[in-house]
C-alpha positions in Angstrom: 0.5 30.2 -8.7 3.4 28.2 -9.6 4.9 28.4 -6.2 1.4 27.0 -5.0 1.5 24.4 -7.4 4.8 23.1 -6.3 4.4 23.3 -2.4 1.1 20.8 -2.8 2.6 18.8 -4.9 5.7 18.4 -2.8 3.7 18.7 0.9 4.8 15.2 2.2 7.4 14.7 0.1 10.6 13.6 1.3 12.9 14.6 -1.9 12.8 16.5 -5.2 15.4 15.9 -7.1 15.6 18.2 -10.7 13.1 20.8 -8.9 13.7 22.5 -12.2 12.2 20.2 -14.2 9.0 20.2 -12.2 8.9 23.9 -12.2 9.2 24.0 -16.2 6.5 21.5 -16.0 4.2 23.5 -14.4 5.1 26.8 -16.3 4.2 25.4 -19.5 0.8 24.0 -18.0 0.2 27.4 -16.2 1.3 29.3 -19.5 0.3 27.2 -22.6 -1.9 24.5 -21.0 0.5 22.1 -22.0 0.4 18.7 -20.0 3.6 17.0 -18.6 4.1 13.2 -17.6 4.5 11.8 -14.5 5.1 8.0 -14.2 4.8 5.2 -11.2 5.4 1.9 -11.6 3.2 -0.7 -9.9 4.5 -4.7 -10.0 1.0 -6.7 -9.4 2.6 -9.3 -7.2 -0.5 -8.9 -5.0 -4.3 -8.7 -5.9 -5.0 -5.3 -3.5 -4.2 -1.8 -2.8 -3.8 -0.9 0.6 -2.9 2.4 2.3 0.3 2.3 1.9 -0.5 2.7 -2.2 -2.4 5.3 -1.5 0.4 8.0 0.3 1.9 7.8 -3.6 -1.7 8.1 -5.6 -2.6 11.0 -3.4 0.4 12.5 -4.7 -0.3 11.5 -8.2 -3.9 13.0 -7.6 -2.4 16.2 -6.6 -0.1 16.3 -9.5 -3.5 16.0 -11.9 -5.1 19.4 -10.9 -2.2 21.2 -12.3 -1.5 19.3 -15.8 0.0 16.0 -15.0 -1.3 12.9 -17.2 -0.3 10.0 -15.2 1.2 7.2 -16.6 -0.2 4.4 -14.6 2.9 1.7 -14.9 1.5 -1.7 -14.7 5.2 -3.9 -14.7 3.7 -7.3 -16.4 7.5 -8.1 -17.3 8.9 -7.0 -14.0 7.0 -8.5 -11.7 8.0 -11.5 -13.1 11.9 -11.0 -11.7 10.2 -9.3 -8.3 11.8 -6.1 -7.6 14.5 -6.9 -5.1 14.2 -3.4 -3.4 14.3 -4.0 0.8 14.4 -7.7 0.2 17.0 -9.8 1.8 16.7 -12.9 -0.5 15.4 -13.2 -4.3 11.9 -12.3 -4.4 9.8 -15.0 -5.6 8.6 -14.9 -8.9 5.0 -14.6 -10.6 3.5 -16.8 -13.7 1.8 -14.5 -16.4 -1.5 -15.4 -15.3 -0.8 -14.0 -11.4 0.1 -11.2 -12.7 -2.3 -10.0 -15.5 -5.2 -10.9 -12.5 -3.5 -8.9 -10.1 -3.2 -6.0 -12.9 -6.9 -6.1 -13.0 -7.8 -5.4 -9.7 -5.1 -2.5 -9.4 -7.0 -1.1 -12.5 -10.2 -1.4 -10.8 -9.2 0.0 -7.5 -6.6 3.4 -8.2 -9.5 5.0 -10.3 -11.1 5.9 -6.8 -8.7 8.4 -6.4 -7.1 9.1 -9.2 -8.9 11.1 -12.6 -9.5 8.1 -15.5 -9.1 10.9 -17.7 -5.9 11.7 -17.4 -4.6 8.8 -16.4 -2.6 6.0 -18.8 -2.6 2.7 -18.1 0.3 1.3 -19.7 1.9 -2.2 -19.2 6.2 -2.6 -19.0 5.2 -5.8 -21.6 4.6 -4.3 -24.1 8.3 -2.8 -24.6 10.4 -4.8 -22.8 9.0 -8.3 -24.5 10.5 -6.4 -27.6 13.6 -5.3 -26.1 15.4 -8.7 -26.9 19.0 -10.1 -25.6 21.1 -7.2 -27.2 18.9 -4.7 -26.0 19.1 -6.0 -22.5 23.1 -6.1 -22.8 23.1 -2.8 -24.2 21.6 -1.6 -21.0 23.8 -3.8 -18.9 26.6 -2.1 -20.5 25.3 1.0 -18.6 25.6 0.5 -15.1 28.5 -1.1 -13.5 28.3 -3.6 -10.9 30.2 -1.4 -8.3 27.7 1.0 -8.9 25.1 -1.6 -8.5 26.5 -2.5 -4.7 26.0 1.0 -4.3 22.1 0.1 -3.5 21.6 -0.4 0.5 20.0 -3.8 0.7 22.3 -5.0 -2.0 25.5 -4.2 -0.3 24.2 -5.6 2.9 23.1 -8.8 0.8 26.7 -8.9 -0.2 28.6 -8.2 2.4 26.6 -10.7 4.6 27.0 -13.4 1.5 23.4 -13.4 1.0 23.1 -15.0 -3.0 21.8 -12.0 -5.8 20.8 -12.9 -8.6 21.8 -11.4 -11.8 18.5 -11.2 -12.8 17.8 -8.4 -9.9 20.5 -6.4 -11.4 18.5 -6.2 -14.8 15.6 -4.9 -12.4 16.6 -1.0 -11.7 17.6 -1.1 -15.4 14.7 -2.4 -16.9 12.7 -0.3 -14.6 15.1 2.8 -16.1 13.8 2.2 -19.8 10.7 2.1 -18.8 11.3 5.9 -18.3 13.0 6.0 -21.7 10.3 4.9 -23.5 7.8 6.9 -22.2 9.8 9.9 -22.1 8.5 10.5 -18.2 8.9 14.1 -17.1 8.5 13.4 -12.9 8.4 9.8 -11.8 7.3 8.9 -8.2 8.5 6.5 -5.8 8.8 5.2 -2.1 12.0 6.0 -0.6 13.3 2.6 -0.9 13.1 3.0 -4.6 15.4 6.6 -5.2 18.4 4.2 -6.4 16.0 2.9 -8.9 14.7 6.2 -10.0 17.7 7.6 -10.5 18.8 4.9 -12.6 15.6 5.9 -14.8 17.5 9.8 -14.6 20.9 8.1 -15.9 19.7 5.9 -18.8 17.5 9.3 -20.2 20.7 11.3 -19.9 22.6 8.1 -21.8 19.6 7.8 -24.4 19.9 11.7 -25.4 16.8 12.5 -23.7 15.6 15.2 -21.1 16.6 14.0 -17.8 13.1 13.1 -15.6 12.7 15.0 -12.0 12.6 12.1 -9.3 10.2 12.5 -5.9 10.6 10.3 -3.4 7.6 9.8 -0.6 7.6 8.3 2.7 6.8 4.6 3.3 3.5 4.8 5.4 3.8 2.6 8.7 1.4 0.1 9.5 -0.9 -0.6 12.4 2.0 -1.5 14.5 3.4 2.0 14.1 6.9 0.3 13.5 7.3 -1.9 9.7 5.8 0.0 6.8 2.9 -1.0 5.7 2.4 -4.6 4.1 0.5 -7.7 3.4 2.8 -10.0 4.0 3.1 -8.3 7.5 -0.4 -8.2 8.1 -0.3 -4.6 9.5 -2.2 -2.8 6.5 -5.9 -1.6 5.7 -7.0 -2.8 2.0 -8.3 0.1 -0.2 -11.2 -2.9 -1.2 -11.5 -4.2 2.1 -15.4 -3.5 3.5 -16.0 -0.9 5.7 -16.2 -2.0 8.8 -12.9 -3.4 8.8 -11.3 -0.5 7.4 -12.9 1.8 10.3 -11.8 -0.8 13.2 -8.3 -0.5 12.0 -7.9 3.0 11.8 -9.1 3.6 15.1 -6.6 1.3 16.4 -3.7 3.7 15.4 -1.9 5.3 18.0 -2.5 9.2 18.7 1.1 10.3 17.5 0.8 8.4 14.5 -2.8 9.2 13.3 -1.3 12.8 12.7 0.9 11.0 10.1 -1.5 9.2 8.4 -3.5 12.8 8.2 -0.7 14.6 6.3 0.0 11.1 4.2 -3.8 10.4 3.3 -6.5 12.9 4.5 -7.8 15.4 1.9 -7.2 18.1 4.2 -4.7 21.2 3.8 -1.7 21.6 5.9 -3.4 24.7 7.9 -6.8 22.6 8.7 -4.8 19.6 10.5 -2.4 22.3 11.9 -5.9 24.0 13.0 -7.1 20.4 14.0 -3.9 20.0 16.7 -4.7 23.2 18.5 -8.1 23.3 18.4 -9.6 20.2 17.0 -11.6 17.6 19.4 -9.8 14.5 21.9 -7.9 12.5 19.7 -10.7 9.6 19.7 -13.1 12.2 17.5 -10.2 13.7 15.0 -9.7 9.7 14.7 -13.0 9.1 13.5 -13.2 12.0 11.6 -9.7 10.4 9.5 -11.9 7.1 9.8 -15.0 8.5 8.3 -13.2 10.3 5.0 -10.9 7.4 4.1 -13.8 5.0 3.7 -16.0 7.6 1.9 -13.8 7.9 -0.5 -13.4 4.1 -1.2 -17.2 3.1 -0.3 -19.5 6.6 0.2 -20.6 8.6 3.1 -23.6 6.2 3.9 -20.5 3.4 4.6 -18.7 5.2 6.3 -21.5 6.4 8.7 -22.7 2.6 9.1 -18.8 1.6 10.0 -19.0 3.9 12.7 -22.3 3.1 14.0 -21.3 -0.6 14.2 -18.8 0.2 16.1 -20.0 2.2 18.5 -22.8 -0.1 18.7 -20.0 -3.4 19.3 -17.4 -1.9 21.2 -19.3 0.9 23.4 -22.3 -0.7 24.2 -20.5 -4.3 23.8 -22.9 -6.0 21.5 -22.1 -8.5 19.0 -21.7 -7.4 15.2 -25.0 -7.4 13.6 -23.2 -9.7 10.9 -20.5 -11.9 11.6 -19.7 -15.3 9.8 -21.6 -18.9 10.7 -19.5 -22.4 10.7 -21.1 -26.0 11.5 -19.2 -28.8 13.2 -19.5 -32.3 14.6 -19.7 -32.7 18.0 -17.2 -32.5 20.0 -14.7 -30.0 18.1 -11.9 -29.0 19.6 -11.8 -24.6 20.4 -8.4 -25.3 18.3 -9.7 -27.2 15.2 -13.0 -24.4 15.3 -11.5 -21.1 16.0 -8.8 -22.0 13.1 -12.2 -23.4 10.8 -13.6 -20.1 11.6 -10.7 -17.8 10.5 -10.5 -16.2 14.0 -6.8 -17.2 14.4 -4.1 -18.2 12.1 -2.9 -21.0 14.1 -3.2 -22.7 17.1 0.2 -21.4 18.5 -1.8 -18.1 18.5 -5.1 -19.6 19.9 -2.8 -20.4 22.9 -1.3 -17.0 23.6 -5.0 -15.0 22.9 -6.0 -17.0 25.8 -3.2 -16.6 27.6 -4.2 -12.7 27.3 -7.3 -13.0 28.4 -8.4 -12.2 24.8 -11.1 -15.3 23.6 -14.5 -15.3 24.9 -17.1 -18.2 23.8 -20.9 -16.2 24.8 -19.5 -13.9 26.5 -17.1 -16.1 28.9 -13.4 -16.0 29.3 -11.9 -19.3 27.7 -9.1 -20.3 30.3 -8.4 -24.0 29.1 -6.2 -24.5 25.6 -7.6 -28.3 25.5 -11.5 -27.5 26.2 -14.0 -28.8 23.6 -17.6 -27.7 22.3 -20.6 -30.2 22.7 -23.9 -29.9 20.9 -25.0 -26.1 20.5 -24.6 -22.5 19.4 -21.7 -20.6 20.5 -20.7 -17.1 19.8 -16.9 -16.9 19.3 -14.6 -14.2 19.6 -11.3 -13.1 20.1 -10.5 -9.5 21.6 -12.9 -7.0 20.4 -12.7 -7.2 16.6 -13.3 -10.8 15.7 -16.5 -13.0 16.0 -17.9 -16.4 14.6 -21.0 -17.9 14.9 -20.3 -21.6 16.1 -23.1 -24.1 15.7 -21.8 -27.6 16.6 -24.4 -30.7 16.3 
């Protein structure tokens, strides 16, 4: 059973460092139904969760079934230096208020997936506010600043004379107590973060305490297939984002890398999306199946089955959404000034190239002219085959 245990809670994995650890863990719970600790650390510098969140809390889901009471890390203090991991200049910093109202809706959102009942939701603050100067020095003492350049993006930062801040130094440290105080057993991470985990293994070890097993996890790519997933890149799907957004985006993976966002974020076992590849449906239908289960989990089966009915009903049949957003203008408007009104582009640099592509339509025309303006009426906008606005100009 143990051996079970372990291989589900390592299946996507891409390290386990102290293996032993985990496997005392689980002995204890298996033999004495005694619960272990396993901590990830969340900095609220945004207000959503998107998929990319959700490779880790799938793991921290698994963990649950066999005796794991999460501690749900919520880094109030930290996100207020902005962890410098993968950065290449300081990150920019949060005010309190940014930060607690970020924490909220992170609070609101991971309890889809993972069990409120074994789950702590513990803030950084609360500790770290009490550290004080000579406790921060104390932990400075601990890690050398050669050790420090050790980390990849701040060597490269470095070497390339790109400015650090002290203040990201304290980062991996701070981040390290966090596992001293709570006395983690396992604590989870992207693989970007191992440096800082293993920081958290150090200052235990320094601290006289039972060194903490360290998991690192994949970093889930976004829609591009390329960068991992972010919103600052634009190339993520929300966890709160409605439906039929969510469903549009996940079909509009590529084939090779749907099969990665199965083994990262599907429900299923190993042997059904093994089972899937040899026998399973074309890659369109195994797509929608991924499609379908994501956003019942988030929004329920009834959703998820009105997503996909939508979209069958837009993009097979080439209908217009049943709902899509209304905006009023003088006459003339510019397509410029209205499609950037209407949140259909970002800017009108992207206007241009859409067209260009032979991606807007106004009622079901190609738009071929950057410069053309609307007169008095109502126009159905839309730009390739996810985006519309209603356009009523008088």
């Amino acid at each position: 059973m143990i051996q079970e245990a372990l291989a589900e809670i390592k299946r996507g994995s891409l390290e386990l460092i102290g293996e032993d650890k985990a496997v005392k863990c689980l002995t204890k719970w298996f033999d004495k139904g005694e619960n272990w600790f396993v901590k990830a650390g969340f900095d609220p510098t945004a207000p959503d969760l998107h998929f990319g969140h959700v490779v880790l809390l799938n793991k921290l889901a698994a963990m649950q079934k066999y005796g794991a009471i999460v501690q749900f890390l919520i880094g109030d203090f930290t996100a207020t230096i902005g962890d410098p991991t993968g950065k290449n200049q300081l990150r920019k910093t949060l005010s309190r208020d940014e930060v607690l109202a970020n924490a909220q809706t992170y609070k609101e959102q991971v309890f889809k997936i993972l069990d409120q009942g074994k789950t702590k939701v513990v803030f950084n603050g609360d500790w770290l506010n009490d550290l004080g100067a000579s406790g921060i020095l104390a932990l400075a003492r601990e890690m050398s600043v050669a050790r420090m350049l050790e980390r990849d993006d701040f060597e490269k930062r470095y070497k390339s004379q790109t400015p650090i801040a002290i203040s990201e130094f304290l980062y991996p440290l701070l981040q390290g107590y966090d596992s001293v105080y709570l006395n983690s057993d396992l604590e989870l991470g992207g693989a970007d973060q191992k440096f800082n985990l293993l920081v958290g293994r150090q200052l235990q070890k320094t601290f006289g305490k039972s060194e903490q097993a360290v998991m690192t996890i994949p970093l889930l790519e976004g829609l591009d297939g390329v960068q991992k997933m972010s919103k600052s890149v634009g190339n993520y799907v929300g966890v709160s984002e409605e439906p039929n957004t969510q469903y549009a985006k996940i079909l509009s993976v590529s084939d090779e890398q749907m099969w990665r966002w199965y083994e990262l974020l599907s429900a299923k076992s190993m042997t059904e999306i093994e089972r899937l590849k040899i026998d399973g449906d074309s890659p369109k239908a195994i797509k929608e199946a991924l499609a379908i289960e994501l956003i019942a989990r988030y929004h329920g089966e009834a959703a998820a089955q009105n997503a996909k009915e939508e979209f069958d009903r837009v993009h097979k049949l080439g209908e217009i959404p049943s709902r899509i957003d209304s905006f009023s203008f003088a006459a003339p408007i510019w397509i410029g000034k209205a499609f950037m009104e209407a949140k259909l582009v970002v800017s009108t640099s992207e206007l241009n190239r859409m067209i260009q592509s032979k991606s807007v339509k106004i009622n079901g025309e190609l738009v071929a002219d950057f410069k053309s303006a609307l007169g008095s009426g109502e126009y159905i906008a839309q730009i390739g085959k996810r985006k519309f606005a209603k356009i009523k100009v008088d």
